[in-house]
VOGU-3710 file (C-alpha; in Angstrom, 3 decimals, decimal comma):
1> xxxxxxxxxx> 0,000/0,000/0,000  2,984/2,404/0,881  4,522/1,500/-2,237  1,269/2,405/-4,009  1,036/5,475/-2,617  4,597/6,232/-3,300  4,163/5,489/-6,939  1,262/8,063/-6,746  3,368/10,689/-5,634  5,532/10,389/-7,997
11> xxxxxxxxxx> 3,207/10,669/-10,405  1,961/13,739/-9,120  4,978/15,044/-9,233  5,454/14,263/-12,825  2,221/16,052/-13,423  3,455/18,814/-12,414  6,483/18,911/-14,214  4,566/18,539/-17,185  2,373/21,633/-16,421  5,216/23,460/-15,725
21> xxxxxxxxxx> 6,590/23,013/-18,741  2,823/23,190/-20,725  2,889/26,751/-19,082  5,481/27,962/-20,659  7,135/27,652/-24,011  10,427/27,293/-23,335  11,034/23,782/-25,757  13,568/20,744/-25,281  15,919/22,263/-23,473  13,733/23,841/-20,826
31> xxxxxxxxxx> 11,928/20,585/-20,694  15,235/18,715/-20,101  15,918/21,057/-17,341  12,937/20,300/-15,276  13,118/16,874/-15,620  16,924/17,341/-14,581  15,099/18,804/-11,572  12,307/16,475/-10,681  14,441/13,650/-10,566  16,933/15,744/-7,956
41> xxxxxxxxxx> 13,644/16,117/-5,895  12,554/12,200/-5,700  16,293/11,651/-5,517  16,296/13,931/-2,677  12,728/12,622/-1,120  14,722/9,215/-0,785  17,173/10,652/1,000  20,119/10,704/-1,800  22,073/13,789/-2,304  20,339/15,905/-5,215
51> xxxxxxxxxx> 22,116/15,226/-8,604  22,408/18,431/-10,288  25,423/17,980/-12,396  23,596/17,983/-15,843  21,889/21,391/-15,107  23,569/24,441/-16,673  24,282/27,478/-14,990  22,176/29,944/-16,523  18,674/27,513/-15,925  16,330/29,277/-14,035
61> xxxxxxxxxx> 16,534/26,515/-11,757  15,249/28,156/-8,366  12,492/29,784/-10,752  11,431/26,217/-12,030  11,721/25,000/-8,366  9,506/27,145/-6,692  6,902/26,511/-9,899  7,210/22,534/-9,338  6,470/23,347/-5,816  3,452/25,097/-6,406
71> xxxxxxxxxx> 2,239/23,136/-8,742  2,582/19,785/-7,256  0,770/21,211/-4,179  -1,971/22,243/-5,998  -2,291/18,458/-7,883  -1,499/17,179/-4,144  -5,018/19,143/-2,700  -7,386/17,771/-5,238  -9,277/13,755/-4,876  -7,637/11,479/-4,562
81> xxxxxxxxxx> -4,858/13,076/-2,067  -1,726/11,022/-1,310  -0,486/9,730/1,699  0,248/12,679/4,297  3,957/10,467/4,805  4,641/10,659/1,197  3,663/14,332/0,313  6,015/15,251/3,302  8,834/13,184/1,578  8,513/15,307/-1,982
91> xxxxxxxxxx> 8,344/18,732/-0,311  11,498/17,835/2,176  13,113/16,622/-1,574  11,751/19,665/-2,580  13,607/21,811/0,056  16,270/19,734/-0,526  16,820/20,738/-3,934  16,691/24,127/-2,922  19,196/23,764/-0,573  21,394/22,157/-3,102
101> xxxxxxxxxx> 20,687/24,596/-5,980  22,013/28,130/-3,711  24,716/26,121/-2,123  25,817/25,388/-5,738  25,170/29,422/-6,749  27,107/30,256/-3,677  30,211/27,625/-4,717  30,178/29,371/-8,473  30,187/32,828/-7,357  33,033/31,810/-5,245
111> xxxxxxxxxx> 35,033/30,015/-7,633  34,757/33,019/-9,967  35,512/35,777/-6,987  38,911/33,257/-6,658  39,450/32,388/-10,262  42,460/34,054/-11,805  39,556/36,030/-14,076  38,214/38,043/-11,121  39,565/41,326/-11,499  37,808/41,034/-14,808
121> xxxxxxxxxx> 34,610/40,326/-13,605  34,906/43,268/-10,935  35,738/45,406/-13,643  32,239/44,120/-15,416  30,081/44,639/-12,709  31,320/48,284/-11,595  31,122/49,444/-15,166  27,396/48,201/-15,613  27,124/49,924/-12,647  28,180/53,103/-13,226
131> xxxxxxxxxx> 26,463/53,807/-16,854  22,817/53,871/-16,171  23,999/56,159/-12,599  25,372/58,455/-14,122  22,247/58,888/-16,663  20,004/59,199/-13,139  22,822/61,631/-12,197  22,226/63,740/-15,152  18,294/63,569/-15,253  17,768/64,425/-11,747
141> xxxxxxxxxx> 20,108/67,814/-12,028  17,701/68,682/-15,102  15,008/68,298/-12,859  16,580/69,945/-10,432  16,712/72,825/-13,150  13,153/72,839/-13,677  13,952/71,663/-17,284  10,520/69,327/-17,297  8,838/72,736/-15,658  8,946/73,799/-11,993
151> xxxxxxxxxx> 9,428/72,333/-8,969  8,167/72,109/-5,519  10,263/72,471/-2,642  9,197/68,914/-1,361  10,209/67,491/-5,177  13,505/69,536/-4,559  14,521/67,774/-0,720  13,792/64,549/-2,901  15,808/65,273/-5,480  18,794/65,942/-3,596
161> xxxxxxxxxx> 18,143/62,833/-1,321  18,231/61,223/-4,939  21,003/62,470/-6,157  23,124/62,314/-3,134  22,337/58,277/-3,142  23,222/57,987/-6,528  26,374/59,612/-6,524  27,385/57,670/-3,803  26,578/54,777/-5,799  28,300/56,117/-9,028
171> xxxxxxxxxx> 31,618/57,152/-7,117  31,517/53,575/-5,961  31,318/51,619/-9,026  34,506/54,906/-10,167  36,369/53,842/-7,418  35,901/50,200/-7,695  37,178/50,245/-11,588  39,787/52,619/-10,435  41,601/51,019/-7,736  41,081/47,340/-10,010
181> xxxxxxxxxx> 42,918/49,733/-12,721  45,458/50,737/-10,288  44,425/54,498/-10,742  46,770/54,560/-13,820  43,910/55,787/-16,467  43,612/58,993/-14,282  46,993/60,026/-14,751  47,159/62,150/-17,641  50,035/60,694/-20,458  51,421/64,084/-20,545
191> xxxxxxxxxx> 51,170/66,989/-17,955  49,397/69,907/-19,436  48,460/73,623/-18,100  45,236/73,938/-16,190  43,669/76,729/-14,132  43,400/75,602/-10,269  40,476/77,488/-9,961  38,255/75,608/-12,614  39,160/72,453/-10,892  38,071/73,470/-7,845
201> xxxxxxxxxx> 34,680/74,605/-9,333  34,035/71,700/-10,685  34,813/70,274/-7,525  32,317/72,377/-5,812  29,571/72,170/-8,619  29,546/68,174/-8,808  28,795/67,889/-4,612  26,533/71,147/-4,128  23,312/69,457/-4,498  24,864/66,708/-1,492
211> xxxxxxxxxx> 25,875/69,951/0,528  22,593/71,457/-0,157  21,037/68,366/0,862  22,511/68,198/4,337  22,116/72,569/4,714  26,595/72,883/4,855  28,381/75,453/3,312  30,829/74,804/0,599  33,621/76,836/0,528  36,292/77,517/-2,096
221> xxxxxxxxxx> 39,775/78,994/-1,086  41,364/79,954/-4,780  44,674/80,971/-4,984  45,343/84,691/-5,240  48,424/84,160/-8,166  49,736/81,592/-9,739  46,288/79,923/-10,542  47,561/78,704/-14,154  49,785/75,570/-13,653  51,109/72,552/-15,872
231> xxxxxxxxxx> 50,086/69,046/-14,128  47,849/66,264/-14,161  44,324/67,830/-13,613  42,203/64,886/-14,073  43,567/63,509/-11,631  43,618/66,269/-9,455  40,193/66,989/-9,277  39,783/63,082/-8,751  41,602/63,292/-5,662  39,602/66,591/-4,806
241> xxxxxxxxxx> 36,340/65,684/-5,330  36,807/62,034/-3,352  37,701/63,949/-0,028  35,296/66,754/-0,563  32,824/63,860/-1,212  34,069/62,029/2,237  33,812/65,254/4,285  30,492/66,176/3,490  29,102/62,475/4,238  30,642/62,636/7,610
251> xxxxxxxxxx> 29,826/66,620/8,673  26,141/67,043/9,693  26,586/70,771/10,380  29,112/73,595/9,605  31,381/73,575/6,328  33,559/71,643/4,104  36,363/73,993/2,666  38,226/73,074/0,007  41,236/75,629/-0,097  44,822/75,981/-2,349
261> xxxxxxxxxx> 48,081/77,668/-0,975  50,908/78,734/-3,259  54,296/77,090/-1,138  56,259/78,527/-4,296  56,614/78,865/-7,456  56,763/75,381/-8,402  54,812/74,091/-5,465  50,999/74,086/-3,845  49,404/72,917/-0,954  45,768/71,616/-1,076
271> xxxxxxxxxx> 43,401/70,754/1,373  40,059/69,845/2,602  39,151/70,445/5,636  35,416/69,860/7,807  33,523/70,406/10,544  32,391/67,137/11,055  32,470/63,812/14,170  36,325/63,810/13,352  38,432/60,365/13,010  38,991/58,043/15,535
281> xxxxxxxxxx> 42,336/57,233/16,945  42,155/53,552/16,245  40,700/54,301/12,698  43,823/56,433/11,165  45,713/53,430/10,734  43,835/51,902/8,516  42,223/55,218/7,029  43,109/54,113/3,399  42,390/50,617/3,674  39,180/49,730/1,385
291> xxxxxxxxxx> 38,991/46,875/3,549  38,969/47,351/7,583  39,391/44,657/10,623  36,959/45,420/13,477  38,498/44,806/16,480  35,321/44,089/18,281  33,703/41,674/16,158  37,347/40,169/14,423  35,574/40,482/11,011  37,246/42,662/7,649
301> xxxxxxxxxx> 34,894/44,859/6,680  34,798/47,091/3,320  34,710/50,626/3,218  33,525/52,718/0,554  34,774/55,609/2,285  38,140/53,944/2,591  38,102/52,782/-1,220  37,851/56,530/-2,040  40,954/57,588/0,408  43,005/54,849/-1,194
311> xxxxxxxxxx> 42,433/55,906/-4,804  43,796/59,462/-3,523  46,252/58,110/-1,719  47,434/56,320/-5,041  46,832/59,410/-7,294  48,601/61,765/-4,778  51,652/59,686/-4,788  51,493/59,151/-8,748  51,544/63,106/-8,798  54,878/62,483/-6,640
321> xxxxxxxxxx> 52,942/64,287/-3,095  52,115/62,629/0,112  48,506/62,761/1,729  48,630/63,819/5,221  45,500/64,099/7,909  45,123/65,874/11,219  41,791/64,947/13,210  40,525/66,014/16,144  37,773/63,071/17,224  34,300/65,061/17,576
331> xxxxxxxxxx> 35,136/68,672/15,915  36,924/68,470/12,597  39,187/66,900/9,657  41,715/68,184/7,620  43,509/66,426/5,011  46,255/68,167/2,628  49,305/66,617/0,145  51,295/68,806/-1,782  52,898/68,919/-5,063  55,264/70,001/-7,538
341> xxxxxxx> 53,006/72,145/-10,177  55,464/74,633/-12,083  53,481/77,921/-13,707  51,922/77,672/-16,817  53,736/79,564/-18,965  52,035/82,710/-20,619  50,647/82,542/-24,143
//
């Protein structure tokens, strides 16, 4: 009788295969797959490990799982039901399968994190990233603009929550392709004259709507002479607009300055400096690390804030300068490099 009901089961559950794939028109292959994954689930329901060997990576396999599941339920609750023992053995194979299938997804994404192609696939990921951001970037300043017509100041707090998120995320995925780069493609092949000042503006125009956002002032400290220099100003402004960025995301009131000094003729001091929680002693260590041990829980954490600081701290030292920082825990942060930027000559 056990037996009997067994075989029922099973047929049930082959009923339900074959409405899964009636359902959908998906042809051999998809039907191939969820037979592949049937016979994992009475495999499982017997208590043998799930073979899933056959099934390619890119099946929706969780997908077709949940779909048997459903289905075979539904067969399960109409006349005349199957054995209570039984039904419990298909949904534990069921679970089982499950199980099996993200343990399997996990093991992939693990073997490609450690395969000798995973600075590739970093590289992949950050720049899909980063495209359709940036569009969101650029839409929400036109709204911002009242280019679409005007706006409410509710729709314009919204907007700058929006585009502060998003420019997080954006700077991110920049940062991530950067540092898997080694920072190289900022570096301009050949140095070139550049106005200080514009940099700085740009600087100052990219994070307004963040410093709007959390009601800080923004201030700009422009050199009096010597504002026309030859260097790398890509990277410059890089480095620039990566500690502005960090500053304003930890000051909640007061200003973030970002100031230039003339040391001489061939060098100049920059810094940016806040108002903000300051750093914590046992954090300055590992300031530039994109990837931070906590000492309480013994875990390595990442950082996107410390991502950011290491890309400057590469760029700075490709421009031949040094990044220092003075903190002082609960009132401010200032950090400053210097380097050699002869004057441009005049045309």
């Amino acid at each position: 009788m056990l037996a009997e009901r067994a075989s029922d089961v099973c047929a049930l559950l082959k009923q339900a295969a074959d409405n899964v794939v009636s359902s959908t028109d998906g042809g051999a292959e998809f039907r191939r797959h969820v037979g592949v994954l049937s016979q994992a689930i009475v495999q499982a329901s017997e208590g043998v490990a799930p073979n899933l060997g056959s099934l390619p990576s890119y099946a929706p396999a969780r997908r077709l799982v949940d779909a048997l599941r459903s289905e075979f339920l539904q067969l399960a609750s109409e006349p005349p039901q199957p054995g209570s023992e039984q039904l419990l053995s298909v949904l534990r194979g069921i679970e089982g399968v499950r199980s099996a299938l993200e343990a399997d997804a996990a093991q992939r994404l693990a073997s490609r994190i450690s395969s000798p192609n995973a600075l590739e696939a970093v590289v992949a990921v950050a720049h899909d990233m980063r495209s359709p951001l940036t569009s969101v970037l650029f839409l929400v300043d036109a709204l911002r603009k009242s280019h679409s017509g005007p706006i409410t100041p509710h729709q314009e707090k919204q907007l700058l929550l929006v585009y502060g998120a998003v420019f997080g995320l954006s700077s991110l995925a920049s940062d991530l392709l950067d540092l898997a780069r080694g920072g190289d493609r900022l570096l301009d092949p050949m140095q070139v004259a550049f106005s200080i000042s514009e940099c700085l503006h740009v600087v100052r125009d990219i994070v307004k709507p963040i410093a709007e956002e959390k009601k800080l002032e923004m201030i700009l400290e422009v050199p009096g002479k010597g504002d026309r220099r030859v260097g790398q100003p890509a990277a410059l402004t890089r480095v620039l607009l990566n500690l502005a960025t960090n500053a304003l995301k930890f000051t909640d009131e007061g200003n973030v300055t970002v100031s230039v000094k003339d040391i001489s003729r061939t060098e100049v001091e920059f810094a940016v400096s806040d108002t903000g929680r300051g750093i914590p002693e046992e954090v300055v260590d590992t300031l530039f690390d994109a990837f931070r041990h906590q000492s309480r829980s013994g875990k390595t954490v990442f950082s996107s804030a410390g991502l950011g600081l290491s890309i400057c701290q590469k760029l700075v030292s490709a421009m031949g300068g040094t990044i220092a920082v003075e903190s002082v825990y609960g009132e401010r942060t200032r950090f400053s490099f210097r380097l050699k930027l002869p004057l441009a000559p005049r045309i």
